[in-house]
C-alpha positions in Angstrom: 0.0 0.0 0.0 1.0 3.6 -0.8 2.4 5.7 2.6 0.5 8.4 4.1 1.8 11.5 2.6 4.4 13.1 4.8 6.1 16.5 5.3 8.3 15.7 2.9 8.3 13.8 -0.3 7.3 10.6 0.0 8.7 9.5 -3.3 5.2 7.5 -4.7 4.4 10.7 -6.7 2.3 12.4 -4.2 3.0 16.3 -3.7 4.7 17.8 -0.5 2.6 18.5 2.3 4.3 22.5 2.2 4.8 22.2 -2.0 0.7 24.3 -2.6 -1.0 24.0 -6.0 -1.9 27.1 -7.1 -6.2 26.6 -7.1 -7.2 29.7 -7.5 -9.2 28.9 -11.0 -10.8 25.8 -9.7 -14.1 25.0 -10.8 -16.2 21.5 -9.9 -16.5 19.7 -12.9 -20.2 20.2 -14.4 -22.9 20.0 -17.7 -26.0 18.5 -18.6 -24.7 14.9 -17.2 -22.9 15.8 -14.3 -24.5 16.1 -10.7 -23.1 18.6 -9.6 -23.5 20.0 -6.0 -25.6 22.5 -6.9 -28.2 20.6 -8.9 -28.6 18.3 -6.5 -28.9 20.4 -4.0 -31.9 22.0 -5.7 -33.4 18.4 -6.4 -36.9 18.0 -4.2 -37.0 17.0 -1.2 -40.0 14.9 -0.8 -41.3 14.2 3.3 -43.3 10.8 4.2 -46.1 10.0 2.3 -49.5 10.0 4.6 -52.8 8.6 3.8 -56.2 9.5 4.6 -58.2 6.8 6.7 -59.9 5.7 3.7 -57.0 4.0 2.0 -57.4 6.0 -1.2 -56.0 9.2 -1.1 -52.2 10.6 0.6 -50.4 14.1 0.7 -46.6 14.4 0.7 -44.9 17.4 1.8 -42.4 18.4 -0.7 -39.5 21.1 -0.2 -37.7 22.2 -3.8 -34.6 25.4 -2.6 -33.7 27.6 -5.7 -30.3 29.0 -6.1 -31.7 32.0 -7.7 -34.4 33.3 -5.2 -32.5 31.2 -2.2 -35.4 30.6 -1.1 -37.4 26.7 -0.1 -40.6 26.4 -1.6 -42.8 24.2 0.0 -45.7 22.3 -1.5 -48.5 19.9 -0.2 -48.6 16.8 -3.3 -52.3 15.0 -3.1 -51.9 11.5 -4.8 -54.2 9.3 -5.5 -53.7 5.0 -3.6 -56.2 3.9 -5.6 -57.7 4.8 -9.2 -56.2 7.2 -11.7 -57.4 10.5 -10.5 -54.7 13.1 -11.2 -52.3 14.2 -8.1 -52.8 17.9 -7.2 -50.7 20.5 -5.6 -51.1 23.5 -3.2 -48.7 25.5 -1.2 -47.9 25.2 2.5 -46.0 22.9 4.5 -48.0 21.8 8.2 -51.0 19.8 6.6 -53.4 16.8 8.6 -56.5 14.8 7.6 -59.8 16.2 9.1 -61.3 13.2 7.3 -60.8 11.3 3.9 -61.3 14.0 1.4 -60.7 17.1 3.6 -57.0 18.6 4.8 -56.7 21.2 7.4 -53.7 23.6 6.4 -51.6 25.6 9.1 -50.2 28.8 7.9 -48.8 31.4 10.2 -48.4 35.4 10.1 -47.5 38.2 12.8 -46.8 35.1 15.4 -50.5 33.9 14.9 -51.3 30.7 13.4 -54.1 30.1 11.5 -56.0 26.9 10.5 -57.6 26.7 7.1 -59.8 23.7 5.8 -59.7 22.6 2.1 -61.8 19.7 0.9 -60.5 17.7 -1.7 -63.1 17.4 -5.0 -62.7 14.3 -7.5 -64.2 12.8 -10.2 -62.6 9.7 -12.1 -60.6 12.1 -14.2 -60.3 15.6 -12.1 -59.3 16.7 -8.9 -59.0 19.9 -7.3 -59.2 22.0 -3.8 -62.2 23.5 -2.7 -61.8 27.3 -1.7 -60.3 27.7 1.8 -62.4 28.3 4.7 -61.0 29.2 7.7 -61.3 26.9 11.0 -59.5 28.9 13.2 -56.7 30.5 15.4 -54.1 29.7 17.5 -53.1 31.7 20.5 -50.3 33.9 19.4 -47.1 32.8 20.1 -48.2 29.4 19.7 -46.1 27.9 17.5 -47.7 24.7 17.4 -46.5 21.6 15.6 -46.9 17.9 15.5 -51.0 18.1 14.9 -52.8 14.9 15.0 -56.0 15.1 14.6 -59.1 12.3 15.6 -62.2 12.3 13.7 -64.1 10.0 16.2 -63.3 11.9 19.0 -63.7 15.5 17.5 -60.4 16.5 19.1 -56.7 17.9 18.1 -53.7 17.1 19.7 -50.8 19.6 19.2 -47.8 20.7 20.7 -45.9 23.7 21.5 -42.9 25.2 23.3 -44.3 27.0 26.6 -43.0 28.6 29.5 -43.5 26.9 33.0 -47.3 27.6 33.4 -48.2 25.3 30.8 -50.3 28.6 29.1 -50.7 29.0 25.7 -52.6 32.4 26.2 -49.5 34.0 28.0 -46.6 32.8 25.5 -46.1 36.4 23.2 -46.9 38.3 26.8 -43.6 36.1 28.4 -41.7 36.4 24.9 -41.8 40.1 25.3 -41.0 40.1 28.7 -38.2 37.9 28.2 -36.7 39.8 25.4 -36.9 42.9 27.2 -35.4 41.5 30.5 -32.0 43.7 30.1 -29.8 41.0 30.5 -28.2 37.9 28.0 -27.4 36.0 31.1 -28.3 32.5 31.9 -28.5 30.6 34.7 -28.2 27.0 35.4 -28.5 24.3 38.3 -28.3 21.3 36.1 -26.5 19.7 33.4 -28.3 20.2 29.6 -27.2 23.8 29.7 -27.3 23.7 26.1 -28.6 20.5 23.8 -27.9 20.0 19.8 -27.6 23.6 18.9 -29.5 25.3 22.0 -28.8 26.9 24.8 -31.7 25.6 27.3 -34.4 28.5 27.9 -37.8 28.3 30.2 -39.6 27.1 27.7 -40.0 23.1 27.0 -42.6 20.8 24.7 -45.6 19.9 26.0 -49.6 18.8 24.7 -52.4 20.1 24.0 -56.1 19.2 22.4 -58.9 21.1 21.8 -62.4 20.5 20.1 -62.2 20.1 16.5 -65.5 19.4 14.3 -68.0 20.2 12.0 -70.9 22.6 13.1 -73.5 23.5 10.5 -71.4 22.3 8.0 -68.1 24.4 8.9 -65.2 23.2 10.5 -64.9 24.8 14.1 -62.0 24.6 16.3 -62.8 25.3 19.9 -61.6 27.8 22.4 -60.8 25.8 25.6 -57.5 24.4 25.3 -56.7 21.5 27.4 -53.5 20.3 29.4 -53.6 17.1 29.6 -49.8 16.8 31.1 -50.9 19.5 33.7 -49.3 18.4 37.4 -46.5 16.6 35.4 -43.0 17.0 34.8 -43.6 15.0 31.4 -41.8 17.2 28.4 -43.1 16.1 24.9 -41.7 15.4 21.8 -38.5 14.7 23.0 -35.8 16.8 22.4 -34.0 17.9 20.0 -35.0 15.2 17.0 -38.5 13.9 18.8 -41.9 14.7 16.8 -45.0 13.7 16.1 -43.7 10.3 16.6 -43.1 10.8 20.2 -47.2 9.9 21.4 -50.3 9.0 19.1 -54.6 9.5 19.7 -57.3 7.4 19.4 -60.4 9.0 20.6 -60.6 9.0 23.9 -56.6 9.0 25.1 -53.0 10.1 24.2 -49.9 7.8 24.5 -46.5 8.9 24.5 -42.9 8.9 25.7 -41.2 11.2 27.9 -38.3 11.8 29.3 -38.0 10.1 33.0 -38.6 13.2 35.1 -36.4 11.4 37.9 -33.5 11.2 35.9 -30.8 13.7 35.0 -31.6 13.9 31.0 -27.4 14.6 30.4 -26.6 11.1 31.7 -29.7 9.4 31.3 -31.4 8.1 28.2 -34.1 6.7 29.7 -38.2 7.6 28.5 -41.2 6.1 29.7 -43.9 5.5 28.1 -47.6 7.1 29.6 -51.0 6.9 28.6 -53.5 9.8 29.5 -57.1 10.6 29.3 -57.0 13.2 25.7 -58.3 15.7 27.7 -56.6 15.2 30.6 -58.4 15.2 34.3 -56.8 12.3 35.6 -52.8 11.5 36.1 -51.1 9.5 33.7 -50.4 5.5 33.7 -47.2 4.0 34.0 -46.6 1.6 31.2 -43.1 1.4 31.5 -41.4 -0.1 34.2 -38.7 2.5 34.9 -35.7 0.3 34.7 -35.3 0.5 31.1 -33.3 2.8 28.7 -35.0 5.3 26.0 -38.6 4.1 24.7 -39.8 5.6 21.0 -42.8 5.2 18.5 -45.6 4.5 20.8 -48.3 3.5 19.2 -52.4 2.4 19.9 -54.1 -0.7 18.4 -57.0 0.1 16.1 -59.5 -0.8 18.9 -57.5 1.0 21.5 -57.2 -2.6 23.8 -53.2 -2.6 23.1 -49.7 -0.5 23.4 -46.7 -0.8 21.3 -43.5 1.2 21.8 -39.4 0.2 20.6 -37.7 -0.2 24.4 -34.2 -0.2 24.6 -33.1 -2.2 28.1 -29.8 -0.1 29.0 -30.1 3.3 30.5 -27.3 5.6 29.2 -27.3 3.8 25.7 -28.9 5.3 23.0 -27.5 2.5 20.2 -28.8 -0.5 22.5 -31.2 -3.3 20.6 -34.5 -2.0 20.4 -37.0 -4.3 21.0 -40.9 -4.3 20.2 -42.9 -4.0 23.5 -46.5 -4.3 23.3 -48.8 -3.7 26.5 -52.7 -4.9 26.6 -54.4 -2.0 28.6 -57.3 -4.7 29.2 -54.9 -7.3 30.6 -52.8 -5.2 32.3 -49.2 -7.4 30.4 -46.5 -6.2 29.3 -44.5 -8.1 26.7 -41.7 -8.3 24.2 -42.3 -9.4 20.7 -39.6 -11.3 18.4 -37.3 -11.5 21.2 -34.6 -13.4 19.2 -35.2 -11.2 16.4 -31.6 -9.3 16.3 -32.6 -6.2 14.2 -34.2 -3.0 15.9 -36.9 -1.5 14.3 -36.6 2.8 14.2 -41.0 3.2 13.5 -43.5 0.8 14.3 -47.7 0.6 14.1 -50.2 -1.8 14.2 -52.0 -2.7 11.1 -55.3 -1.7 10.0 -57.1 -4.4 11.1 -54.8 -4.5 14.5 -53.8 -8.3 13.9 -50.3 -7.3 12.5 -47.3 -4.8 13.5 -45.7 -3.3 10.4 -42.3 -1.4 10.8 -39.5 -0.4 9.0 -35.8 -1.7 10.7 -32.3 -1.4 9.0 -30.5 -4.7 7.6 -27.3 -4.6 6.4 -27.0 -1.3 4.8 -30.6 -1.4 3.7 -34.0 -0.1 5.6 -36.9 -2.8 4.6 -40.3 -2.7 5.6 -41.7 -5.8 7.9 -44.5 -7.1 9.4 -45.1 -9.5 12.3 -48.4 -11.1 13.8 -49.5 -10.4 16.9 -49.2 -13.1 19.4 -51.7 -14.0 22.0 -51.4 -12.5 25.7 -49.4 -14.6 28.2 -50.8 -14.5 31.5 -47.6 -12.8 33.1 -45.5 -9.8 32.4 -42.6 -10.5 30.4 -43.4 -14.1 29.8 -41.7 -15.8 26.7 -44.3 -16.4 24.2 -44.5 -20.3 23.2 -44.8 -19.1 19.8 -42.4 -16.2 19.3 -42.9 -14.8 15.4 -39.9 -13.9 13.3 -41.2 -10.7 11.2 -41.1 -11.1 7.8 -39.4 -8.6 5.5 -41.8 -7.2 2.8 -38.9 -4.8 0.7 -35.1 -6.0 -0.1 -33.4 -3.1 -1.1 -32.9 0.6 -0.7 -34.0 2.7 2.2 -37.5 2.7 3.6 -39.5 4.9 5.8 -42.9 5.9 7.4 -44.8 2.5 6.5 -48.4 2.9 7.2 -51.0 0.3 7.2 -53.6 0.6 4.8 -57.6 -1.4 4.4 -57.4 -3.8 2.0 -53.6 -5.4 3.0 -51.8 -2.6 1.7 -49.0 -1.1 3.2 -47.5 2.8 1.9 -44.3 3.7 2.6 -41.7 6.3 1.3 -38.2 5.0 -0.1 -35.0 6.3 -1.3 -31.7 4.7 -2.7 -28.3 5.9 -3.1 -29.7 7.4 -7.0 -33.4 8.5 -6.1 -34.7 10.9 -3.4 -38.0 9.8 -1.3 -40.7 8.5 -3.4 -43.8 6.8 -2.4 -44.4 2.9 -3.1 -47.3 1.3 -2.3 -47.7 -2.8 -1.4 -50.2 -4.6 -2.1 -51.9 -8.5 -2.3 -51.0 -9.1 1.8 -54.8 -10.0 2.5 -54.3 -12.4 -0.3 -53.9 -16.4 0.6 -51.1 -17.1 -1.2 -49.9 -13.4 -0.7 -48.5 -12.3 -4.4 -47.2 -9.3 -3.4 -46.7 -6.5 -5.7 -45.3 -3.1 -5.0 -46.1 0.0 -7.1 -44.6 3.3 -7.4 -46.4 6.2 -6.8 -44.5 9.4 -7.2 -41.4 10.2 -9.4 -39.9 12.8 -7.6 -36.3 14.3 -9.0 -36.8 12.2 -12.0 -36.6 14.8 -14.6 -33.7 16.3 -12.3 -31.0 13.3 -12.1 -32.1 12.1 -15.8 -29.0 11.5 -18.0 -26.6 11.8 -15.2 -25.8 8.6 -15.0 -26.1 7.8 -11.2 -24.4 4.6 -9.9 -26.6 2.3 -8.1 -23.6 0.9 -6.0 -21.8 -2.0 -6.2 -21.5 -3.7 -2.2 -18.7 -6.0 -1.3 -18.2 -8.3 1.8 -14.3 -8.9 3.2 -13.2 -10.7 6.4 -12.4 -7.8 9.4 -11.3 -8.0 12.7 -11.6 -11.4 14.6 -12.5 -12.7 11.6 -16.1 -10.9 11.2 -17.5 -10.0 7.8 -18.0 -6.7 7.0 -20.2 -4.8 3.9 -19.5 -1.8 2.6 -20.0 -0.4 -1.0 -18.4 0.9 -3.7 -19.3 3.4 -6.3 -17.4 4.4 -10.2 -16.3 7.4 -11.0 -18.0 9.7 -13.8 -16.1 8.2 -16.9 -15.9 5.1 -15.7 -16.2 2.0 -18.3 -15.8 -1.1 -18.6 -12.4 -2.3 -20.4 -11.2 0.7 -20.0 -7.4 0.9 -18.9 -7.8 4.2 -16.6 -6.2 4.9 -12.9 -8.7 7.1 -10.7 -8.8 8.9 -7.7 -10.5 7.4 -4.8 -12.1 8.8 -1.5 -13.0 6.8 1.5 -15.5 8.5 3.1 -15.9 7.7 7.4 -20.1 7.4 8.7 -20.4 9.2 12.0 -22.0 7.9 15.3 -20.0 6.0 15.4 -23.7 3.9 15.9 -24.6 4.4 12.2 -24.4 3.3 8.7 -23.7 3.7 5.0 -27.2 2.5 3.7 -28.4 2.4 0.3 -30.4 5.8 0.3 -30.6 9.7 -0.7 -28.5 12.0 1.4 -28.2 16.1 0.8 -25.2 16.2 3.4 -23.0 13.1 2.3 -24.2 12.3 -0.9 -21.9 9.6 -2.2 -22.7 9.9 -6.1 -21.9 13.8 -6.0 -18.5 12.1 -5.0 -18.6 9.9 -7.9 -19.6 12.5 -10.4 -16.6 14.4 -9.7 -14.7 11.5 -11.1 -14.0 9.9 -7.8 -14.2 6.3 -6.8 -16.1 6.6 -3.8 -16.2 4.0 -1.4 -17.4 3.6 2.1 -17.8 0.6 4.7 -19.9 -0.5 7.5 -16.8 -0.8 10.2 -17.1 -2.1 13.7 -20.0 -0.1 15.6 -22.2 -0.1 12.3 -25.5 -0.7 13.0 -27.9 -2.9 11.0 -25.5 -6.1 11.4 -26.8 -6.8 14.6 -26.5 -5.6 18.2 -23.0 -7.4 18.6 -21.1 -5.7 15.8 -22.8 -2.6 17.4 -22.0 -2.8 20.6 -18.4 -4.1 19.8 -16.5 -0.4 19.6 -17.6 0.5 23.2 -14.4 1.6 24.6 -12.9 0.6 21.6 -13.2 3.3 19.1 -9.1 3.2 17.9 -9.3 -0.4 17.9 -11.6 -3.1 16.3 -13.3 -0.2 13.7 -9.6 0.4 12.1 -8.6 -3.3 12.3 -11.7 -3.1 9.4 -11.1 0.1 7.8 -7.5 -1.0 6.8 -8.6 -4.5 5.8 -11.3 -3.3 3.8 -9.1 -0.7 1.8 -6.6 -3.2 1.1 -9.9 -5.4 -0.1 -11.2 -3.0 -2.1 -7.2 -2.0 -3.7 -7.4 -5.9 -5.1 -10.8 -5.6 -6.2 -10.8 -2.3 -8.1 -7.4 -2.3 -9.5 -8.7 0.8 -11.3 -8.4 2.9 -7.9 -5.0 4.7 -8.3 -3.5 4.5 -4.6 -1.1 7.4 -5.0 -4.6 9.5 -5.4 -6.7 8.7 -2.5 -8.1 10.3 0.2 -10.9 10.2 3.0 -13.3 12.2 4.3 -15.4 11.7 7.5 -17.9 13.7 10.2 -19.0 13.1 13.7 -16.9 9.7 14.7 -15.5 10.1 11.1 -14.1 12.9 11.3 -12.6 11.2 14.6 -11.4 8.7 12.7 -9.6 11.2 10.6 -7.9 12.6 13.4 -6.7 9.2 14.1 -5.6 7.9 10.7 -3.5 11.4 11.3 -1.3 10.2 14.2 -1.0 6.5 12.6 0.8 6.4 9.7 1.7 2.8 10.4 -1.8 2.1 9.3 -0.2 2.6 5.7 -3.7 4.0 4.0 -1.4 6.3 1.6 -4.0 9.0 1.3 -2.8 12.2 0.1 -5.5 14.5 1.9 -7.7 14.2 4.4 -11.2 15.9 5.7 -12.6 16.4 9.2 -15.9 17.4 9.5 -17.2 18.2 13.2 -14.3 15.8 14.5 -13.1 15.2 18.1 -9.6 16.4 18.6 -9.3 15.4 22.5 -11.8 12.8 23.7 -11.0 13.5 27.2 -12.1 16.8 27.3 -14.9 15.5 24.6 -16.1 14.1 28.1 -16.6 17.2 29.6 -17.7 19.2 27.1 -20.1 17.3 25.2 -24.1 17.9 26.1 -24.8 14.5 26.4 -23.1 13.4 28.6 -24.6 9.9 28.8 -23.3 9.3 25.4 -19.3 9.6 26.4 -19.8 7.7 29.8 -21.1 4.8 28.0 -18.8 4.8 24.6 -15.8 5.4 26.7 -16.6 3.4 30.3 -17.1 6.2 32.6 -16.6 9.6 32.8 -13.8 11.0 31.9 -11.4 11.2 35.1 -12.0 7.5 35.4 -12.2 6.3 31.8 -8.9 4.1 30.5 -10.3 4.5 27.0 -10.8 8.1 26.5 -6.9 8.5 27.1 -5.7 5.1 25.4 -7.9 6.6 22.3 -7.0 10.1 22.4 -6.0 11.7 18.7 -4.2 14.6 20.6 -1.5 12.0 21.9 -0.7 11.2 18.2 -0.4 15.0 17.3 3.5 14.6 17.0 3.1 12.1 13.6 0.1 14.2 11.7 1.7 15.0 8.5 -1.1 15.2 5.8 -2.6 17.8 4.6 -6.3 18.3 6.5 -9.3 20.7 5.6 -11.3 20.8 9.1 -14.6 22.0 9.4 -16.9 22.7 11.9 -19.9 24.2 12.9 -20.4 27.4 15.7 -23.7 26.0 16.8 -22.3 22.5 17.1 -22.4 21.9 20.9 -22.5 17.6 20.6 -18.7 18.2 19.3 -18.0 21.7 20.5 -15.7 24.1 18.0 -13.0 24.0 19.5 -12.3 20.9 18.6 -11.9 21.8 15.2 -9.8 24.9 15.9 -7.4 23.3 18.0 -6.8 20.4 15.1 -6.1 23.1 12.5 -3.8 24.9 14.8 -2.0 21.7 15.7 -1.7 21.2 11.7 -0.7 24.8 11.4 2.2 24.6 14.4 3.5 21.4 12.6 3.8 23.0 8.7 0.8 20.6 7.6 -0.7 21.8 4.7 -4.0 23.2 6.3 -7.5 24.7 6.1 -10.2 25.6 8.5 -13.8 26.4 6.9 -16.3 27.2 9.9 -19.7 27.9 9.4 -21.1 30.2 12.5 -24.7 29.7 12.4 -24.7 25.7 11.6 -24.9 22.6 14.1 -23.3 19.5 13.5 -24.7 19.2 10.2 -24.5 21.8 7.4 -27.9 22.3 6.5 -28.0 25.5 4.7 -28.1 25.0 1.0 -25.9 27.9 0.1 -23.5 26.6 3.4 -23.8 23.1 2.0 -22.8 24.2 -1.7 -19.7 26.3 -0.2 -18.7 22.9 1.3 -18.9 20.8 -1.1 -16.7 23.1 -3.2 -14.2 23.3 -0.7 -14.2 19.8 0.0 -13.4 19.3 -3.8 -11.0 22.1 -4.0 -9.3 20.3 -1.1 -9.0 17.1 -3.2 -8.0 18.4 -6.2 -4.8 20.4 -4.4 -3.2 16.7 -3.9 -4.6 14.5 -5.7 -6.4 15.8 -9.2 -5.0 15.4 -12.4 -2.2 18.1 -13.5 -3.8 20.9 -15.7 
């Protein structure tokens, strides 16, 4: 293998580390077949698709940004599940089904929300939206989110960020008063002083409902609010990624997860799981039994007899095995489903008819949909069930998301793949004896966008790892590429973050591994010890072993994929990784002896020092468990330690990072670049103020991606 390029020459053909290429004219390379940053980032960005309770009709939520107005529009898409009515289109982005052919729209101006009803008019050929007619307003201030709404029940749950009085009426009075309180100070008695990209202010998520129905044939939203988490400590949706996912209706009651109000949420993952009157009146119940880790996707059966929620056992572990819980409210037992089953679901439901749980889960590298039965009751909690059912996987490939059971043994779901943004697919034949499944797509979203560009599907490869493990990763051409053709190309490994996560065969607007490709790249990346979807051992295996077991992979797989794609030129690679990748690269840094070769390197939102990571973090929970402790007792955190290994780095590094990144706090990424800059490494910092650990402004995210590229081409693109 090729060495890691040093200060000086190495003598394979790479450039100096201090010898700079002149790159002030360089441009990404572009036309009609090329997709380029830019045009992907300006592809749609289609959300989950969601049906009305008929079966027959679903809106998706579609985001498209322009470079030329920088500015999102957002649009509602109608399709039709059944029949060949047209789709239709209207603007706005917060939409939810009053009933099958009416959609209440959420729009907001001067702080005050308003709610808007639009009924939805078809014929077998035509459709189109009835004139709105307002339903009603919000308190101002509100800023509700994550409405579900119940037809049965007449009622709308909501939530919304309030201060400690649990008001909605008072929120713009408190805004104001806050704003105008003559001081920036805060002050703090706990830990979570600052979460994601937040500092922590008085104001937390909690639920509401009100009355929601028809009165003389007009949709009329009430004007009593209700708190039906009053006398509670219960905070809901879940900070900072929790949503409408976090708790679901049926008429009468609300379940949901929360964080355990007992618990120190810094160094605890652990959520129980509650179940409340919709209105409130009475104090919650208990589902949980408070022993067990973080709890997500509660969910009520059709009939409102049984609970399901994903439980993970270990407090403190947010990666741990998620297993499907169900709870029948009428028996009063609690038990787990598939048991054995070593794959965790991320979104679960009950079918339509409530005899089946359907649910998307991750298996190596790609996101299927599944179902499993549900079993009968045992007469104890936690009892093994005789007859334990495997689920059953209903996709193969790609990424899936949001399934939702439909009448008729349908199932629609939304998937991507590493050449497709979200679409909606639609199964069908599963109340069928003999089951002949077919699945349909719906939507052709970023179709028109990516056609002619040539997008590689992915080519995935299995090689033997540390301890003799298999492990998957995938592989991708370059632009150009064909077959026969005698051609040596740059390559770029790129790192996943988590270091709990995955490369998985879908659409990404952050690491998109195509745009990689395009720029004439072979672009590969591997599922390394501590990926998930290989099961909950090859997960849990890099606890307190981050330099250890993932490495032992990363250097066998390169040397694998070196044999396999002799077309890879090893004196022009690099790598590229963010979050626990871009710790990684910080480690490849001070281990030459790893022998990788690559020429350049990129850390995105990497740690420098994972000792002080320990203190500075804001969840805390997640060092103590990754590393053994915290970090004045943890052997790992020092044995592990990129800083220790500053005195080898030699190759040239680009560092990013974000201002408003407090899971891997900035200075993390200043201090690597000054250490580069201190040793005479060839070196660049590009810090984005006003972004988190992800670079989610479009115009941000283009800037990157040229820089990134720019980077590349310094050490390793082809002489002009």
């Amino acid at each position: 293998m090729a060495e890691q390029l040093p200060l000086q020459d190495s003598g394979h053909g790479g450039r100096k580390a201090n010898d700079r290429r002149n790159m002030d004219g360089f441009k990404l390379r572009h036309g009609d077949d090329v997709l380029t940053p830019k045009k992907m980032l300006e592809l749609p960005r289609p959300g989950a698709a969601v049906s009305n309770g008929d079966g027959d009709l679903a809106f998706m939520v579609v985001s498209q940004y322009s470079f030329e107005t920088k500015k999102s529009e957002k649009t509602v898409h109608v399709l039709p599940l059944k029949g060949s009515t047209p789709a239709i289109t209207m603007e706005g982005s917060a939409v939810f089904w009053l009933d099958s052919c009416t959609l209440a729209r959420v729009t907001e101006k001067d702080g005050v929300q308003k709610l808007e009803a639009l009924e939805i008019v078809t014929t077998t050929s035509t459709a189109e939206f009835s004139t709105p007619t307002v339903i009603g307003e919000l308190p101002k201030g509100a800023s509700a989110d994550n409405f579900q709404y119940n037809l049965d029940g007449g009622i709308l749950v909501f939530s919304a960020y309030v201060y400690p009085d649990y008001n909605l009426s008072t929120i713009a009075e408190q805004d104001d008063a806050y704003e105008e309180r003559g001081t920036t100070a805060y002050v703090f008695d706990d830990t979570f002083v600052r979460h994601w990209d937040t500092w922590r202010g008085q104001k937390s998520s909690r639920l509401f409902s009100v009355d929601l129905g028809k009165k003389d044939g007009q949709w009329k939203l009430g004007s009593d609010y209700f708190r039906p988490l009053l006398d509670t400590e219960h905070y809901t949706p879940v900070e900072p990624f929790g949503g409408a996912e976090d708790f679901a209706i049926n008429k009468t009651h609300i379940l949901y997860t929360a964080k355990d109000p007992s618990c120190a949420p810094a160094t605890h993952t652990r959520q129980n799981v509650y179940l409340v009157p919709i209105k409130g009146g009475k104090k919650p119940k208990h589902l949980t039994t408070g022993k067990q880790g973080a709890t997500h996707s509660p969910s009520l059966s059709p009939d409102g007899s049984k609970a399901v929620w994903l439980e993970l056992a270990m407090d403190g572990y947010e990666s741990d095995h998620a297993a499907i819980v169900i709870y029948d409210l009428q028996k009063d037992i609690r038990f787990i489903v598939s048991k054995n089953w070593d794959r965790s679901p991320d979104a679960i439901a009950f079918s339509h008819d409530g005899t089946h749980l359907v649910f998307t889960a991750g298996d190596e590298g790609h996101i299927k949909v599944y179902e499993v039965p549900v079993p009968s009751t045992p007469s104890r909690h936690y009892e093994q069930l005789e007859d334990d059912p495997t689920p059953v996987a209903l996709t193969e490939l790609h990424g899936a998301s949001s399934a939702q059971s439909l009448p008729n043994g349908r199932i629609l779901y939304t998937l991507s793949s590493l050449v497709s943004p979200n679409n909606a697919f639609i199964i069908s034949g599963l109340d069928k004896p003999e089951r002949p499944l077919e699945i349909k797509q719906l939507t052709h979203f970023g179709e028109e966008g990516l056609e002619g560009k040539g997008l590689d599907p992915g080519e995935e490869f299995w090689f033997t790892g540390a301890e003799d493990v298999q492990v998957h990763g995938f592989a991708l051409k370059p632009k150009g590429w064909k077959s026969g053709k005698v051609k040596k190309y740059p390559a770029v490994l790129l790192i996943h973050g988590g270091p709990q996560g995955a490369w998985e065969d879908n659409w990404s607007t952050r690491w998109n591994p195509n745009v990689f490709a395009q720029q004439g790249y072979y672009t590969i990346f591997i599922n390394p010890t501590g990926s998930t979807t290989y099961g909950q051992n090859f997960t849990d295996a890099i606890t307190e072993d981050w330099g250890g077991r993932p490495f032992e992979d990363l250097i066998a797989g390169w040397k694998y994929v070196l044999e396999r794609f002799p077309e890879i030129d090893p004196e022009r690679a690099v790598a590229a990784g963010a979050s626990w990748g871009g710790y990684a690269i910080n480690w490849i840094q001070g281990h030459p002896e790893y022998g990788f070769g690559f020429k350049a390197l990129v850390c995105h939102d990497g740690i420098l020092d994972t000792n002080y990571g320990g203190y500075s973090t804001d969840e805390l929970f997640f060092f103590n468990h990754d590393f053994g402790g915290p970090p004045w007792e943890s052997k790992a955190a020092k044995k592990f330690n990129p800083s220790h290994f500053i005195s080898k780095w030699s190759t040239p590094q680009l560092v990013i990072h974000g201002g408003k990144d407090y899971r891997l706090p900035e200075t993390d990424g200043i201090g690597a670049f000054h250490a580069l800059q201190q040793r005479g490494v060839a070196s660049r910092f590009l810090f984005f103020p006003d972004e988190n650990h992800w670079v989610l402004n479009p115009q941000n995210s283009l800037k990157w991606h040229y820089e990134v590229f720019k980077w590349f081409a310094e050490f390793v693109g082809e002489e002009e």
